[in-house]
N, C-alpha and C positions, 0 to 999 in steps of 0.2 A: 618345589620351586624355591622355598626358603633357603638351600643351598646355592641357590644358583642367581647369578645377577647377569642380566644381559639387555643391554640398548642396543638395538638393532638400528637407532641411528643418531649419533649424538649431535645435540644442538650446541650454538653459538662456536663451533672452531670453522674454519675453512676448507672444503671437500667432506667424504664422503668417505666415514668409517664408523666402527660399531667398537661392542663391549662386553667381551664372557668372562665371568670366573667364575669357576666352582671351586665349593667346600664338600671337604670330604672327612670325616672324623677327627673332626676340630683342625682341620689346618685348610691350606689354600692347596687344593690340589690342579688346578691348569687357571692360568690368566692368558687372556689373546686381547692386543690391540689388535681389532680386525681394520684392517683397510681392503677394502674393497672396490674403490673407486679404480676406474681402467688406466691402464700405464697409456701416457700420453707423446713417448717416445722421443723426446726432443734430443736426445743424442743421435739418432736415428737421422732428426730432420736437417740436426746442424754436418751431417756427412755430404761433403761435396760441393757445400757451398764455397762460398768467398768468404773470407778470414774477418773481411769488412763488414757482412751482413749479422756477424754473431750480436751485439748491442741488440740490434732490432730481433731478433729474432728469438733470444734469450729471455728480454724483457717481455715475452706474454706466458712465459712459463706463469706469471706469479702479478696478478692485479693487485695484490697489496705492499708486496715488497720486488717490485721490478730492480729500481735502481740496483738492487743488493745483486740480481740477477748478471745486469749492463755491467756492473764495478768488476766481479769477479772476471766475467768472461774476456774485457778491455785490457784486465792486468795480464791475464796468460796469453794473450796476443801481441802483447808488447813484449814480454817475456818471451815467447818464442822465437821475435823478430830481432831481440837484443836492442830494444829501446825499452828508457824508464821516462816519466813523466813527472817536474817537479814543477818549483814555483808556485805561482797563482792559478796552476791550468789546476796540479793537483792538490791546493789549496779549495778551488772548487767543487773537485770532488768531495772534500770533505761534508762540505757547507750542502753536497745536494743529497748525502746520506743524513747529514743532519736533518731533513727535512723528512727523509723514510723512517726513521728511526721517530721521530715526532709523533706523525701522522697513523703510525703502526700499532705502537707502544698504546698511545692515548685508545685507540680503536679499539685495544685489547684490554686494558685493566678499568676503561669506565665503561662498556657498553657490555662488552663478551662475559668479562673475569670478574668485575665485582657482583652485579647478579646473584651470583652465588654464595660470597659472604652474607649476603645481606635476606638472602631469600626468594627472592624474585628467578621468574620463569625465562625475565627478560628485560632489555633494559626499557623498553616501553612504560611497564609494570612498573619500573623503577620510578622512573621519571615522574609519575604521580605524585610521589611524596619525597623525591628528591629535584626538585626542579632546577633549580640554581645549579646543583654538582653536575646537572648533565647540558644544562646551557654553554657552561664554563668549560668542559670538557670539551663539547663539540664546536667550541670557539678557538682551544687549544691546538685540536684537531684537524682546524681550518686554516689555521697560519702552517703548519706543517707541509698539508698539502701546497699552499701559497709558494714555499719554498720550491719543493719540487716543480711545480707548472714554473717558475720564474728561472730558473738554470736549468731545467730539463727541457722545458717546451710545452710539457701536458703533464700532469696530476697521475694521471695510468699513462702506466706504458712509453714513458719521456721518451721523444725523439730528437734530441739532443745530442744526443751520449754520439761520438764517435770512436773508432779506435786510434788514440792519441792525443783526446780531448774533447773538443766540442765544434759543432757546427759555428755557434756561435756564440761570444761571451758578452757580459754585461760588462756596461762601461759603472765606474764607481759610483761617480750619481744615481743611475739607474738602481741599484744595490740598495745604497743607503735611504733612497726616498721609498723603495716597495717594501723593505722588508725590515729596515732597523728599528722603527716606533713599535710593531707588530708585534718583533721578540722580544722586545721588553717587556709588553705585556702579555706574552706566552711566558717568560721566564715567574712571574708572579704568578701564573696560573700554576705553573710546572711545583711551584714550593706550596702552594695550597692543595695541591694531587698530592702533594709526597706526603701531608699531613692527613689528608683525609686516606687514600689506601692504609695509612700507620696507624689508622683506628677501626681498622673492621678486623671483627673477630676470626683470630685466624688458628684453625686446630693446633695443636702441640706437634710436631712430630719434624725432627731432624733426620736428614739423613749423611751418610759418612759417603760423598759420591769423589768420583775421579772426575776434577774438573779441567775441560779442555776451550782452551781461547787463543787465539791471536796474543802476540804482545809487544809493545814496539819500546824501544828505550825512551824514549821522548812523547807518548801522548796514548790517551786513551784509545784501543784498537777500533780502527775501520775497515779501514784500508790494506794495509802492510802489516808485518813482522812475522815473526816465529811462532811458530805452537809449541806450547808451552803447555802442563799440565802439573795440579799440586801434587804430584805423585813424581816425577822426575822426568815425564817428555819433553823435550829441546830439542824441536826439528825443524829444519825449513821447510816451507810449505812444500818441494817438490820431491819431498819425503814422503809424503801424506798414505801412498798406498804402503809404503816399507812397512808402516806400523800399525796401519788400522786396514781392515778386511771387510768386504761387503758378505752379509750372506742371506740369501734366499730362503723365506720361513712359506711352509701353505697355507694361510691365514692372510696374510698380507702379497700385496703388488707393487708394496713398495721393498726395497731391500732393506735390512737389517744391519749398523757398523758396528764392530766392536771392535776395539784395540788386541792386537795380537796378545796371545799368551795372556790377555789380561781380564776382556770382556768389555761390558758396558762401560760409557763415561756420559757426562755430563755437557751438553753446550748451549750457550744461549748468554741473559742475564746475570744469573747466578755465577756462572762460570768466569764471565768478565770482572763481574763486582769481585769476585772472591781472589783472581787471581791482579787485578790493576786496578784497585782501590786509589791506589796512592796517587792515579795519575788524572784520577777527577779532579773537577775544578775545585778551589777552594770552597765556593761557596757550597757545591752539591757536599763535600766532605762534611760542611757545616750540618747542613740540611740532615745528613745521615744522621750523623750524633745528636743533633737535636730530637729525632723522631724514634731515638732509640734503638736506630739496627746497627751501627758499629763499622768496623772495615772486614767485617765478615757474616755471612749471610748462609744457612743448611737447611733452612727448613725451605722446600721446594712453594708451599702457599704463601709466602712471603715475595715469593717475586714478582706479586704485582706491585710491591714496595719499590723493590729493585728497576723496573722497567717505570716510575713516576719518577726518582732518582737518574736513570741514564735519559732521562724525555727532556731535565731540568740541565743535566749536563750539554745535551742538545743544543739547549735553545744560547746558556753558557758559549760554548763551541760555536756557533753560528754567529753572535756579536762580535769573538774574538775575531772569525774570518773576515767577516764584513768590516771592521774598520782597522785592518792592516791590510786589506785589498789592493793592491796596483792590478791596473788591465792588461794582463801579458800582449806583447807584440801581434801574436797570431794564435787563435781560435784552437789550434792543434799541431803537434808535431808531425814531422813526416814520417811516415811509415813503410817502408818496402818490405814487403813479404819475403822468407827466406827457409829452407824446409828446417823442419826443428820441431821440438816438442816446448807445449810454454805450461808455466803452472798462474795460475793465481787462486788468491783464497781471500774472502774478507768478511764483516761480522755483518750476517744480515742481522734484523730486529732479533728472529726465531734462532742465531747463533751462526756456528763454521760454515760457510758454505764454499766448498771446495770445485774448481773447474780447469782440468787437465786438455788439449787441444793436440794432434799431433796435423801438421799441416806441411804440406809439398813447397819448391820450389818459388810456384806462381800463386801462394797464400791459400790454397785449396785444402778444406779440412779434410784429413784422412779417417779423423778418430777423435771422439770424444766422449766427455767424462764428467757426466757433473753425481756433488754428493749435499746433498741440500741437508740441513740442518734436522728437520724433522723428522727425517730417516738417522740421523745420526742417536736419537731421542728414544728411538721407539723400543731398544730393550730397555735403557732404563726407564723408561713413563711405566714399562712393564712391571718390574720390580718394585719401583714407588708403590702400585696396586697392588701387591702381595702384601708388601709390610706393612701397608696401610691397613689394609682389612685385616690379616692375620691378627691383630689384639682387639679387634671392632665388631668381629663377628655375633657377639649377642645384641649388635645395635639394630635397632630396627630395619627393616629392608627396605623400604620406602626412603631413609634417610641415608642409610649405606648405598644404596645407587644411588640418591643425588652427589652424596661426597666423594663418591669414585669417578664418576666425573667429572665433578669437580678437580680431583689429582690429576686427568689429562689434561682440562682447560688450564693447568700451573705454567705446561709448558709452550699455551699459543701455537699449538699445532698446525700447519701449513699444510694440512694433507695432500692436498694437489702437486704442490711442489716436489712432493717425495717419490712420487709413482712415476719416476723415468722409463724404469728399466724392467725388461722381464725376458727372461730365455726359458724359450719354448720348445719345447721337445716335442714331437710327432714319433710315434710308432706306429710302422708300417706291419698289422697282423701275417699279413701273406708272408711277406719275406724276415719280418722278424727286424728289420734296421732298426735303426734309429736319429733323427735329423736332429 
């Protein structure tokens, strides 16, 4: 068994997957992220619906990162009907992914991800003798959520979100008395995170990955722009299947992306830091250099660096909205349904998350498509695990499984989120078909 490492069920990420690699004469001969958790079918359930129900129905894909869910799906329905969304409506939106981004980011690098710099089983454990970093954290964590309930409506699962904008908007008072003193002192929180993750001990190991992000000319990505990749990809999102493939592994129930002709790539944190550095705020720019990581970032356990640095950006980003605010005229645009195909794509916390719609006439979905971030992840979280072990191999086993683990939790895996899709084949013995 000293060849072989296997968690049959890993703690601190989100859903329900495992962990084998075998060594076979000194090398790594099979690595499996197993997921296992059952496909939950939501492309299935959004067929037939109304174009209008996709928000609500998207957003329980995912109790931690809903909004990322709402954003994407609201962009490719406005895209398909040939309406965009600007102003203070899509101003909004910003300021209510600021708050997922917040509330996600903080949930993952102090409670899930540091744990394991530091030792501990848990962040319970932790809290013992870290009491202040997890009070402060989960004070961080609270204003985040504060956001989302105040422009969404609820904390899970906002019912807010409509296609076009919002049911309804806050008037600027409203704004500045709930939420401006709050992020001022989230933003002081967010630069004491960025110094304390910049001091746990984090393994050596760089990797050379193909990094893929949103990218907009004008501001750190959300919402909008191009995908973009440090290898040479420049597509608009209704590109997305042209160049990256899903594919079906037996180990996993969630599908597998890799970039045509190319393979694995990278999305998430790192992916954005690496590729839209320059479009952080000044002061997170500051922050960076002060804590010594630079405008470039390879070592994958460093991104909990990365994700206290976009949390500080966040809270940055959410004062900026908040006091250039005008209350647009109306709640949301109008919207008529029209048949077409729409794309949208935006960054959730965990990275791309891509949602394709094809809808009739009278806004009735024909066909959908979503490609969530975590699935995008899981060849490379896979290879991470090779090259991590491949030089580690005489390291104890006991400590080798905690740190392979550890190389998952880098990337905040969303497992539930990933397990859309599965085609299922029946063969009929008698007559030999196949369905």
């Amino acid at each position: 068994m000293k060849n072989i490492i296997k968690v049959d069920y890993l703690a601190r990420v989100e859903g329900e997957g495992g962990l084998f690699i075998k060594m076979k004469d000194h090398a790594v001969s099979d690595v499996k992220l197993r997921i296992f958790e059952p496909p939950r079918f939501f492309e299935a359930f959004l067929r037939n619906r109304s174009f209008r129900e996709v928000p609500d129905i998207t957003a329980r894909i995912c109790g931690i990162c809903p909004v990322a869910y709402q954003m994407s799906s609201v962009h490719a329905m406005e895209d398909a009907c040939g309406v965009k969304v600007e102003g203070p409506l899509r101003e909004l939106r910003r300021l209510l992914y600021c708050g997922e981004w917040i509330e996600s980011h903080v949930l993952h690098f102090s409670m899930l991800h540091a744990p394991d710099f530091l030792g501990y089983p848990d962040a319970i454990a932790m809290a013992k003798d870290h009491p202040d970093v997890v009070k402060k954290m989960l004070q961080l964590k609270k204003i985040g959520n504060d956001i989302v309930t105040f422009v969404g409506g609820r904390e899970i699962h906002p019912i807010n979100i409509c296609v076009g904008g919002f049911y309804r908007v806050p008037t600027r008072r409203e704004m500045t008395r709930r939420l401006s003193e709050s992020l001022k002192e989230a933003r002081e929180l967010a630069i004491e995170a960025a110094h304390w993750t910049a001091s746990l001990p984090c393994p050596d190991f760089e990797q050379a990955y193909e990094y893929v992000s949103l990218q907009h000319p004008d501001e750190y990505p959300y919402n909008e722009g191009r995908l973009v990749s440090n290898q040479g990809l420049d597509i608009p999102i209704s590109a997305f299947y042209d160049h990256i493939t899903e594919e079906h592994m037996a180990h996993s129930t969630s599908l597998h992306s890799v970039l045509k002709a190319r393979g694995s790539y990278h999305v998430g944190p790192l992916a954005r830091y690496n590729l839209n550095f320059e479009k952080l705020t000044p002061l997170t720019q500051e922050v960076a250099h002060a804590i010594g990581l630079g405008a470039t970032c390879h070592n994958p356990f460093k991104s909990i660096v990365v994700r206290s640095l976009e949390t500080l950006y966040a809270c940055d980003e959410a004062l900026r909205i908040i006091d250039a605010y005008e209350m647009p005229e109306r709640p949301a645009v109008e919207v008529q349904p029209r048949a077409g195909v729409g794309h949208g794509c935006t960054e959730a916390p965990r990275g791309v998350l891509y949602h394709r719609y094809k809808i009739d006439e009278q806004g009735t979905i024909l066909d959908a498509r979503i490609a969530p971030p975590t699935a995008q992840n899981q060849r490379t979280i896979e290879k991470d695990l090779h090259d991590f072990v491949t030089p580690r191999m005489d390291t104890p086993h006991e400590k080798l499984t905690w740190e392979c683990e550890q190389v998952i939790r880098n990337y905040d895996p969303c497992i539930s989120c990933s397990t859309h899709f599965l085609t299922l084949h029946i063969e009929h013995e008698e007559t030999g078909s196949e369905v």
